[in-house]
Residue frames as a rotation matrix with the C-alpha (Angstrom) as fourth column:
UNK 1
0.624 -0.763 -0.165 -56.02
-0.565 -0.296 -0.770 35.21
0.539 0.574 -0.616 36.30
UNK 2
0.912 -0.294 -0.287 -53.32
0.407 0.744 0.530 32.76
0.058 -0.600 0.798 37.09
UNK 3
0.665 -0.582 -0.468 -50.10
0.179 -0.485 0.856 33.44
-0.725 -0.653 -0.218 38.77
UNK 4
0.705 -0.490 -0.512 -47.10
-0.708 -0.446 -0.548 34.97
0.040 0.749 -0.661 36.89
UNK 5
0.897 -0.282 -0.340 -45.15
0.185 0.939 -0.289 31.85
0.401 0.196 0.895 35.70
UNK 6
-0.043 -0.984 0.173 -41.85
-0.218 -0.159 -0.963 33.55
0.975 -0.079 -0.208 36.82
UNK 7
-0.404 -0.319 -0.857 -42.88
0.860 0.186 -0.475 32.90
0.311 -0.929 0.200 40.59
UNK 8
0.921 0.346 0.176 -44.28
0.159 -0.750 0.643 35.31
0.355 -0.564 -0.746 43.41
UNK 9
-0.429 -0.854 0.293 -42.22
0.079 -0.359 -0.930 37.74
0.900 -0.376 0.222 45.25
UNK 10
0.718 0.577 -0.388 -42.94
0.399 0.115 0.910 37.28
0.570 -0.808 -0.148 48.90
UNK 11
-0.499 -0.820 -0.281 -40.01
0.842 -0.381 -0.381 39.21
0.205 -0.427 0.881 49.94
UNK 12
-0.999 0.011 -0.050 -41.69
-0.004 -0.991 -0.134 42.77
-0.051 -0.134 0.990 49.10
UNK 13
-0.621 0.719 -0.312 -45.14
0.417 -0.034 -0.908 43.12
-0.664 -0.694 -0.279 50.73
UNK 14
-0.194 0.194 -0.962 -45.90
-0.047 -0.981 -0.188 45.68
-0.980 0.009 0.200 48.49
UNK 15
-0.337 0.267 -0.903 -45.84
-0.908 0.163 0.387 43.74
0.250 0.950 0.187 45.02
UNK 16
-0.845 0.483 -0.230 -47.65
0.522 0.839 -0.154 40.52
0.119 -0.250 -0.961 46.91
UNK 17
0.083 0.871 -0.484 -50.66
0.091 -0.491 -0.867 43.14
-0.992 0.028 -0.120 47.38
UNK 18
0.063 0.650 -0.757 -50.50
-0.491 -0.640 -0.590 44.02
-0.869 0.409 0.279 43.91
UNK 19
-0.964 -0.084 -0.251 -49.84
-0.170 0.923 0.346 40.77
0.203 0.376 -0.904 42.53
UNK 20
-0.604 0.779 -0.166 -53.07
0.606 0.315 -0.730 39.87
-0.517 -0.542 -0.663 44.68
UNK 21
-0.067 0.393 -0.917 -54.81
-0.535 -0.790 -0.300 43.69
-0.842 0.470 0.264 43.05
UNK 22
-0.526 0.075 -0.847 -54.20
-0.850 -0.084 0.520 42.08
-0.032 0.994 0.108 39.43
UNK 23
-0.950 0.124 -0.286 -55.27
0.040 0.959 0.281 38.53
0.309 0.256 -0.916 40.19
UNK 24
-0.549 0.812 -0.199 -58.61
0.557 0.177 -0.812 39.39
-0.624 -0.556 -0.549 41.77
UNK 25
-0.913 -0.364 -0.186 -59.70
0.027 -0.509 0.860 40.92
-0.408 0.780 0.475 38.93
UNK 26
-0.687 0.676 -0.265 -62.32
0.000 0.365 0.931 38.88
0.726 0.640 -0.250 37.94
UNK 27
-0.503 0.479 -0.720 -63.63
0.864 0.298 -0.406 38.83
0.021 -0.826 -0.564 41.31
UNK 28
-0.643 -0.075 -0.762 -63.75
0.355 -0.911 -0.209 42.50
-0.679 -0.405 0.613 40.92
UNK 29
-0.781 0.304 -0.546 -65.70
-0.623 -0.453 0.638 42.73
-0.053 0.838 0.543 37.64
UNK 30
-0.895 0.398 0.201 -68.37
0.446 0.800 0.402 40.06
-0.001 0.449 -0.893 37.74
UNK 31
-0.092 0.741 -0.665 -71.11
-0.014 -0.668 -0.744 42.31
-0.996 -0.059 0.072 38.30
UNK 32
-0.329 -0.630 -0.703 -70.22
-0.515 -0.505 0.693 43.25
-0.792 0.590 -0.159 35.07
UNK 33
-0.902 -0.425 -0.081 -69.18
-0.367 0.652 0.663 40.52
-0.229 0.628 -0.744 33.67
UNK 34
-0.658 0.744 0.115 -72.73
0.659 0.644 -0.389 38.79
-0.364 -0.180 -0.914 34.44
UNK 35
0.119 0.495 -0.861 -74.52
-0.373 -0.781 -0.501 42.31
-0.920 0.380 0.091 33.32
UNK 36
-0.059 -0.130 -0.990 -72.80
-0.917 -0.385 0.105 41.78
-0.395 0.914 -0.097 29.83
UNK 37
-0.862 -0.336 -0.380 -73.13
-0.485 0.763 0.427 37.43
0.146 0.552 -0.821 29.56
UNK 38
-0.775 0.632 0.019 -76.03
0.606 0.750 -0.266 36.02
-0.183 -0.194 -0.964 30.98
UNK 39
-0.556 0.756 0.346 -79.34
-0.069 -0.456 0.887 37.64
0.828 0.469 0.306 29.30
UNK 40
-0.848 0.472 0.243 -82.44
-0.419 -0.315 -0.852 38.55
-0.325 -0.824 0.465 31.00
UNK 41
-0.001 0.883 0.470 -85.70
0.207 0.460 -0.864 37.08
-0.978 0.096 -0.183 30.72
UNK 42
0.533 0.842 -0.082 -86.02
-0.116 -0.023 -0.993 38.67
-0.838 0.539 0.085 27.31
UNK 43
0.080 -0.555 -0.828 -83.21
-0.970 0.149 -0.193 37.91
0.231 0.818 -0.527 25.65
UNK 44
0.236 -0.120 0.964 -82.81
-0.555 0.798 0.235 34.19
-0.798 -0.590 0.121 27.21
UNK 45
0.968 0.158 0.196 -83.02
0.006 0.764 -0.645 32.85
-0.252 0.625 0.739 23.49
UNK 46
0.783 -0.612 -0.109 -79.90
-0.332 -0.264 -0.906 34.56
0.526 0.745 -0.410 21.61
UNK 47
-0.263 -0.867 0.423 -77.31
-0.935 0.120 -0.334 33.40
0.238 -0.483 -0.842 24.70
UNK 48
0.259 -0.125 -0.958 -76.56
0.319 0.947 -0.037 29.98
0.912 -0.296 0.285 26.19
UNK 49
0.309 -0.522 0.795 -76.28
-0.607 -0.752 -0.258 31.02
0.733 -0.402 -0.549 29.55
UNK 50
0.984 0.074 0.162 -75.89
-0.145 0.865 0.480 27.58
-0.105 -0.496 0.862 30.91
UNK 51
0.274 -0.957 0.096 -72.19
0.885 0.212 -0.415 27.47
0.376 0.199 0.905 29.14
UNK 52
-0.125 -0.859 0.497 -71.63
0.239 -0.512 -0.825 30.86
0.963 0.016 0.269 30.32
UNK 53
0.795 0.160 0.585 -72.58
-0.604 0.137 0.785 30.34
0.045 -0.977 0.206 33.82
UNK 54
0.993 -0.121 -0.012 -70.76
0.118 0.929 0.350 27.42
-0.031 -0.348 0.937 33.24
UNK 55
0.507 -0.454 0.732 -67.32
0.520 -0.517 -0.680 29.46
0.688 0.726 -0.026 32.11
UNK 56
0.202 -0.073 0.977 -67.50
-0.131 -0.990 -0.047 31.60
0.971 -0.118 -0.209 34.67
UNK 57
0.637 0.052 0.769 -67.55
-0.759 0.216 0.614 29.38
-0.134 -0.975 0.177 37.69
UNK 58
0.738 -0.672 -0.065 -64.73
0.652 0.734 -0.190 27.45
0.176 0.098 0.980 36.10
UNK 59
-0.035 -0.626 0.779 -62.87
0.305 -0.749 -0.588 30.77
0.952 0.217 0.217 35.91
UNK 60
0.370 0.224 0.902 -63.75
-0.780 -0.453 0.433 31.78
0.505 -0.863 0.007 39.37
UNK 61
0.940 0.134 0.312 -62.59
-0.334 0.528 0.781 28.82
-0.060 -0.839 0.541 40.47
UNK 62
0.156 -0.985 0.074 -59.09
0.971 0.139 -0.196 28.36
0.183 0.102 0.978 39.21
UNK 63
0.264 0.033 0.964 -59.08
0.059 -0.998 0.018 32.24
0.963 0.052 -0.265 40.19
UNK 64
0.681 0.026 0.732 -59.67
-0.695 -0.292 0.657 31.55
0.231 -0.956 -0.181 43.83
UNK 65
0.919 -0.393 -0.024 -57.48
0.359 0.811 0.463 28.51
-0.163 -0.434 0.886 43.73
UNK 66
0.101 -0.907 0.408 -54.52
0.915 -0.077 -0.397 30.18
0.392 0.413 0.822 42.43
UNK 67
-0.027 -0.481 0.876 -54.61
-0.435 -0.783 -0.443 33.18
0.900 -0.394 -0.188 44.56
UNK 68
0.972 0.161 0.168 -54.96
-0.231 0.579 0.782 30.46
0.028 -0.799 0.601 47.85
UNK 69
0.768 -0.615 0.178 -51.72
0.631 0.775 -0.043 28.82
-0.111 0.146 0.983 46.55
UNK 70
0.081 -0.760 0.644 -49.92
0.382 -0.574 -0.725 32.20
0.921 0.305 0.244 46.10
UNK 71
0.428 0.345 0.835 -51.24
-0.638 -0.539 0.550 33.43
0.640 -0.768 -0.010 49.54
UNK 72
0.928 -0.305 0.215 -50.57
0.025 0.625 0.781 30.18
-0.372 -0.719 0.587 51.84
UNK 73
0.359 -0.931 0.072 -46.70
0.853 0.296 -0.430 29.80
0.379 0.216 0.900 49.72
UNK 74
-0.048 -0.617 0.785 -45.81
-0.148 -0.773 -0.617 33.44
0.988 -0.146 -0.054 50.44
UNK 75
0.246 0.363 0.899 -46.79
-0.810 -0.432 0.396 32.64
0.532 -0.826 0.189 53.94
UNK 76
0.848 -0.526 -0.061 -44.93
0.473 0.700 0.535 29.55
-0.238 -0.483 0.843 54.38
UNK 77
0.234 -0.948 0.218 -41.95
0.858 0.095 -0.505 31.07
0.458 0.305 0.835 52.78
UNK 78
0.295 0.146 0.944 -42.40
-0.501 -0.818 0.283 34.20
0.813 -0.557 -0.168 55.59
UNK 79
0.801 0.275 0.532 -42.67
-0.593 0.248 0.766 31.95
0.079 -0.929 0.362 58.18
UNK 80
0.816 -0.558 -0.150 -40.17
0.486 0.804 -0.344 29.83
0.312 0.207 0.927 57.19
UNK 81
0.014 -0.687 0.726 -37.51
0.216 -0.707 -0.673 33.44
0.976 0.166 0.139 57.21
UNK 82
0.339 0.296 0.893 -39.16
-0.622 -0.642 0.448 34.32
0.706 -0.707 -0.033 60.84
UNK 83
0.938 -0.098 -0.332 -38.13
0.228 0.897 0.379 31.11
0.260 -0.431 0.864 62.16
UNK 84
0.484 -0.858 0.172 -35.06
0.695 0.257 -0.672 31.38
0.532 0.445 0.720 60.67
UNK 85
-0.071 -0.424 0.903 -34.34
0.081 -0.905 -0.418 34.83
0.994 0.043 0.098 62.38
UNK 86
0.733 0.622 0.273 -35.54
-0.415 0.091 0.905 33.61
0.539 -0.777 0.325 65.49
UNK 87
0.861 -0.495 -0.119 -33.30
0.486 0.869 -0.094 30.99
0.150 0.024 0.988 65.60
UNK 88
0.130 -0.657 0.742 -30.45
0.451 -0.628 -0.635 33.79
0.883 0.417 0.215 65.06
UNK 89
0.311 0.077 0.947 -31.81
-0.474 -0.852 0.225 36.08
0.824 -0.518 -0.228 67.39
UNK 90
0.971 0.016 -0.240 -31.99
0.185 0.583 0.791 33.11
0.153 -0.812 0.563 70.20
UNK 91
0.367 -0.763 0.532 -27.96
0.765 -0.077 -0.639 33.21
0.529 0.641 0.556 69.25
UNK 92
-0.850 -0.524 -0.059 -26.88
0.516 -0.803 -0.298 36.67
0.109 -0.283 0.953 69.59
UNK 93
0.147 0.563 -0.813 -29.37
0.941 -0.332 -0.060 38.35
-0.303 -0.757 -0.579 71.88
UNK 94
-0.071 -0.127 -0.989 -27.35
0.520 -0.851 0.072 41.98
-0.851 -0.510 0.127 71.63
UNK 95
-0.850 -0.026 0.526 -28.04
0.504 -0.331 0.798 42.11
0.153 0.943 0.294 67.49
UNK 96
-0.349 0.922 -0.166 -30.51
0.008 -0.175 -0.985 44.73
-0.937 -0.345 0.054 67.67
UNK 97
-0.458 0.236 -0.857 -30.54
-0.877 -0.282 0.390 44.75
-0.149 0.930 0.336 63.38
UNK 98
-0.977 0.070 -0.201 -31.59
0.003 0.949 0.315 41.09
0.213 0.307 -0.928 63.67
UNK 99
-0.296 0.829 -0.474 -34.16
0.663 -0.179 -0.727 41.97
-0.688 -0.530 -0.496 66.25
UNK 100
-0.438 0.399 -0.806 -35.55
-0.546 -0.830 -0.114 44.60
-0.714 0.390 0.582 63.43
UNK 101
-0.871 -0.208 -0.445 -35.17
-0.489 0.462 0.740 42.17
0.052 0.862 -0.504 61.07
UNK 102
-0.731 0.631 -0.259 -37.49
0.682 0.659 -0.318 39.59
-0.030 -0.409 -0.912 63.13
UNK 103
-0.317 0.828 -0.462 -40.40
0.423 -0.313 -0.850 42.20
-0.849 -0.465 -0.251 63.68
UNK 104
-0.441 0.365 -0.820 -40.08
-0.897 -0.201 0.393 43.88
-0.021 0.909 0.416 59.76
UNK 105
-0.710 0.074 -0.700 -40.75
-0.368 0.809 0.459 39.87
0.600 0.584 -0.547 58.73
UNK 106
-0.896 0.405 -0.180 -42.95
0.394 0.543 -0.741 39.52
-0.203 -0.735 -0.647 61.46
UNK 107
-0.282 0.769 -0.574 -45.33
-0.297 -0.638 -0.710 42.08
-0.912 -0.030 0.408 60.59
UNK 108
-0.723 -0.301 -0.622 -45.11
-0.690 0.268 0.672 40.77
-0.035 0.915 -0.402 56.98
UNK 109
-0.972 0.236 -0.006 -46.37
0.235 0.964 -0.128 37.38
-0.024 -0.125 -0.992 58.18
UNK 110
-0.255 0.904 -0.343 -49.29
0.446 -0.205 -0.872 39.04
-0.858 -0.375 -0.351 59.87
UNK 111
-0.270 0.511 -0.816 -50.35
-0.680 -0.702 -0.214 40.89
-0.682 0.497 0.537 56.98
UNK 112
-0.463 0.052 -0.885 -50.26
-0.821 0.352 0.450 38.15
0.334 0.935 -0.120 54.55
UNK 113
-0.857 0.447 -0.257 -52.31
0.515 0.764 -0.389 36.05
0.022 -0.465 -0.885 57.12
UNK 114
-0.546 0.608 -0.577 -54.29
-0.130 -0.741 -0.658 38.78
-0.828 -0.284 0.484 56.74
UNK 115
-0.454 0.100 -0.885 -55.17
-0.861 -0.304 0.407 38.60
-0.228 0.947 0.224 53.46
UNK 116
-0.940 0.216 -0.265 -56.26
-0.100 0.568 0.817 35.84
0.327 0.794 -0.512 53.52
UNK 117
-0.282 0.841 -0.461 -59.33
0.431 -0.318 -0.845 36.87
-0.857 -0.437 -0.273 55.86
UNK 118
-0.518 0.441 -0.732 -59.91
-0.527 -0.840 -0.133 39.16
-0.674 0.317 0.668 52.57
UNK 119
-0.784 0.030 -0.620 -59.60
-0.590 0.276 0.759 36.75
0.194 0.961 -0.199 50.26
UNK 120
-0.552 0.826 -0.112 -62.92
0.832 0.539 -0.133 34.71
-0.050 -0.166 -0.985 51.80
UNK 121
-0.363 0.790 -0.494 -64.42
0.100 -0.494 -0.864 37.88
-0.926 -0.363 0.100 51.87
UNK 122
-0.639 0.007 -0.769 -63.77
-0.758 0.166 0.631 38.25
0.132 0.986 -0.100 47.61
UNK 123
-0.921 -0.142 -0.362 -64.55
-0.328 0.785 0.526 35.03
0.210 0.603 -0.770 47.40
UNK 124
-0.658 0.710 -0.251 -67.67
0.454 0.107 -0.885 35.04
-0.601 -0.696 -0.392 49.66
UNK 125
-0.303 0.493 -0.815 -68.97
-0.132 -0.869 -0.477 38.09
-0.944 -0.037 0.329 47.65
UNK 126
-0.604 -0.330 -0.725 -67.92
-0.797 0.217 0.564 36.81
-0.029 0.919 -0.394 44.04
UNK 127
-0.902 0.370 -0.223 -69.92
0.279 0.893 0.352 33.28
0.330 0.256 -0.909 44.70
UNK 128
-0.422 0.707 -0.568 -72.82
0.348 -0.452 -0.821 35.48
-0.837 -0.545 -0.055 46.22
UNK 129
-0.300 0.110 -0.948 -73.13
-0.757 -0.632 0.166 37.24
-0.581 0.767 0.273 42.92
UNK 130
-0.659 -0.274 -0.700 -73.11
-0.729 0.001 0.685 34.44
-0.187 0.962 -0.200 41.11
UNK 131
-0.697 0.703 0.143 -75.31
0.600 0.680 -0.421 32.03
-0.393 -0.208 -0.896 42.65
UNK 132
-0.161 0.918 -0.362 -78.07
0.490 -0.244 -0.837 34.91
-0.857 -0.312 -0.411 41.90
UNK 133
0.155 0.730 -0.666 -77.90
-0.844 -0.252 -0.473 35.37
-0.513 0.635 0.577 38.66
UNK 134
-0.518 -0.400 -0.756 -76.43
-0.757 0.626 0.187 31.94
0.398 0.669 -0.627 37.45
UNK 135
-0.743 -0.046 0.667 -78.35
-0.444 0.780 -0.441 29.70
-0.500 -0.624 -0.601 39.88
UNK 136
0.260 0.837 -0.482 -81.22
-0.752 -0.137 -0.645 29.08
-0.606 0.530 0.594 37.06
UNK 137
0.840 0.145 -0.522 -79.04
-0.541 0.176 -0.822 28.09
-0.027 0.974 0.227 34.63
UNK 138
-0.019 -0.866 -0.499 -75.73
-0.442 0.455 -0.773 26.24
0.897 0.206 -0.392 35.83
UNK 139
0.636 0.008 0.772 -75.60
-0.766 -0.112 0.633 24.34
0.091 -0.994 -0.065 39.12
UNK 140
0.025 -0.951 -0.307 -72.13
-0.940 0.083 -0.332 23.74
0.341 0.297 -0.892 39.99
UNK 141
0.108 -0.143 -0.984 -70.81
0.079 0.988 -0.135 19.95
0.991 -0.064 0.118 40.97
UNK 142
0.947 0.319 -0.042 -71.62
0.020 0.072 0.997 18.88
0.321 -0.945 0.061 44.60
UNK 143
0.688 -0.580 -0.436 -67.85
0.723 0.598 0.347 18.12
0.059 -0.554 0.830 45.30
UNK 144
-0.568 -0.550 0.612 -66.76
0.411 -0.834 -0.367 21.85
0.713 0.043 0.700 45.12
């Protein structure tokens, strides 16, 4: 699933996780997905599972690229705010709301650097799956 054309919120932690929750979807169902598209030995005739291998690792890949590009932007546009508040704080030392400010947006950062430790772990698991039941019948392009 690609991002929501209106833009990510990277302000509220809390819909960037479940922005992330809706977009990993597929990552979350291939089991599934591969249960219900690619036949077993005895059906092998009635499906093409070469096009839907092939489908699926096109989909998995504009999947993982578009939640990379929402992850690393909310995390420049974090970092970018923490600077900024730094910069502030350096300033006027005795604001202690700034100084809140700086450590709410700090923690922020760190989580959404976080995430992206999960998102290799999705993505690890998701290309794990698929190599083993698609690796017969589709084998993706050396330059990916």
């Amino acid at each position: 699933m690609a991002a929501p054309s209106g833009g990510v919120n990277c302000e509220e932690f809390a819909e960037f996780q479940e922005l992330l929750k809706v977009m990993r979807t597929i990552d979350d169902r291939i089991v599934h997905e591969l249960n219900t598209t690619v036949p077993t030995a005895s059906f092998a005739g009635k499906i093409d599972a070469s096009q839907t291998c092939k489908q699926l690792y096109e989909s998995l890949m504009a999947a993982h690229a578009s939640r990379d590009r929402v992850i690393k932007n909310c995390i420049a546009q974090t970092s970018s705010v923490v600077k900024h508040l730094r910069e502030e704080r350096e300033k006027n030392l005795d604001d202690l709301t700034l100084l809140k400010q700086l450590r709410k947006e700090q923690t922020k950062l760190k989580w959404m650097q976080s995430e992206l430790n999960v998102e290799e772990v999705v993505n690890d698991r998701s290309w794990k799956v698929f190599n083993e039941r698609c690796r017969i019948h589709f084998k993706p392009p050396k330059n990916e």
